[in-house]
N, C-alpha and C positions, 0 to 999 in steps of 0.2 A: 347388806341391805341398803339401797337405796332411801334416802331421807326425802322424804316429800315437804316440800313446802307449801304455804299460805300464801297462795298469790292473788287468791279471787277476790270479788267485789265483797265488801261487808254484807252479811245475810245472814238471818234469822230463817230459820226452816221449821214448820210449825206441824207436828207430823202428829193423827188421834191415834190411838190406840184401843183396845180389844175394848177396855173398862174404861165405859163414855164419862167416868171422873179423872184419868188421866194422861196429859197431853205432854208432850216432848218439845225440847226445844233446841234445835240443834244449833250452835254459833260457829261461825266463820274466824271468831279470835276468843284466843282461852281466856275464860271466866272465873278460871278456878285452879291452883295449883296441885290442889287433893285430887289424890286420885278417883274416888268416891266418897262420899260423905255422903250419909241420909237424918233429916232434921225431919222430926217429927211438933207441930204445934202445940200439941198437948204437953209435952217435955222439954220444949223450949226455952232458954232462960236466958236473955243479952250478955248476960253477966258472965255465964260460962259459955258463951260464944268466944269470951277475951282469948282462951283457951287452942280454941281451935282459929283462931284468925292467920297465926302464922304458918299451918298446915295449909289453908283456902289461901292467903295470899287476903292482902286487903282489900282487892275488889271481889271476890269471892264471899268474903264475909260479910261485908257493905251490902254485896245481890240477896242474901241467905235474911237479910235482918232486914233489908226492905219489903222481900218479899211476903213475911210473917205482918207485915204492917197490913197485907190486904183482906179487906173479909173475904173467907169461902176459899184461901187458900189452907191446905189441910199436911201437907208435907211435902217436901222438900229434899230433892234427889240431884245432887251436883256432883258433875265431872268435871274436868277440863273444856270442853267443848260442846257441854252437853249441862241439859236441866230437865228433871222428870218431874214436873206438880202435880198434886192430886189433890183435888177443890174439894170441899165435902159436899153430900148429894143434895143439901137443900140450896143450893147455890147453883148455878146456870153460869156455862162459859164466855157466856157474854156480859157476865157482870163482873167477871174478873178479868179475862184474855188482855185489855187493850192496856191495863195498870201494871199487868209484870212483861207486857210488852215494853212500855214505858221504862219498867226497872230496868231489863234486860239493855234497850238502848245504850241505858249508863257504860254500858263497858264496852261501848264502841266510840273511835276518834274523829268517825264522820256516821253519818246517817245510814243504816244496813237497811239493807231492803228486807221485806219480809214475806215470807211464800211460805202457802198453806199444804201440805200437801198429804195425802193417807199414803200408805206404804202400799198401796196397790197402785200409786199415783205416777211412782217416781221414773217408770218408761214411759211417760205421755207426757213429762216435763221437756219444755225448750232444751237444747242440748246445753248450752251454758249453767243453767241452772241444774241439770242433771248431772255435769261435771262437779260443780260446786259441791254437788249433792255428795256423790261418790268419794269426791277427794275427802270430805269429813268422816264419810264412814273408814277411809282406809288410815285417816292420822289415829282414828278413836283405836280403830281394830292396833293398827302399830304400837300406840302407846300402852295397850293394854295388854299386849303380849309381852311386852318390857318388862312391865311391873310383874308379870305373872312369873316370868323368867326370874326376877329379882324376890320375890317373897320364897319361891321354891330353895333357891339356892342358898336364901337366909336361914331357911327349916333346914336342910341340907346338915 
């Protein structure tokens, strides 16, 4: 199998989903060493975040704990390359979006550009940005077939 690299431009990819409380965020560099992790607000506790910090990686947990600092943020879904939030419904995407944009930032070494886009969107994207687009979905798809490879063979 061919190993794809990360060559593109820094980029954030802001993709809605079915349930208009939750939004995707795809990143162009890994944000997170865990394979999935799902944080829920209501069970959140810094303290036993300590826990899981070296499963995320440091900046993984630093994203996970700033992003609980923002009102109307409701849980928290971290991949590698990926973050799934879901705001609670008395909250508006506009009063959160531009603060875990901000978060997200943090884990890039220059300024990533950020594109909006619905998943009906992604063939009428500029071709660069549709590349970008693609090469994320095929690291996630690759990484995850790995793991999936590797948990089986651990039940095994």
């Amino acid at each position: 199998m061919k190993i794809l690299k990360r060559t593109a431009e820094p980029t954030i990819f802001v993709e809605s989903a079915p349930n208009p409380d939750v939004r995707l965020y795809h990143t162009s560099v890994e944000i997170s060493h865990a394979a999935i992790h799902l944080f829920d607000k209501g069970s959140f506790d810094a303290d036993y975040m300590k826990d899981d910090k070296e499963e995320l990686g440091p900046m993984g947990a630093n994203l996970v704990h700033e992003l609980f600092l923002i009102d109307g943020v409701k849980s928290v879904f971290i991949k590698p390359f990926e973050l799934t939030l879901t705001k609670g419904s008395a909250y508006k995407w506009k009063d959160v979006h531009d603060d875990v944009i901000a978060d997200i930032k943090h884990c890039f070494d220059k300024e990533p550009k950020v594109i909006t886009v619905r998943p009906c969107d992604v063939h009428g994207m500029e071709p660069k940005a549709r590349d970008v687009w693609e090469l994320s979905k095929k690291i996630a798809f690759r990484f995850y077939n790995e793991l999936y490879e590797k948990v089986v063979a651990t039940v095994k």
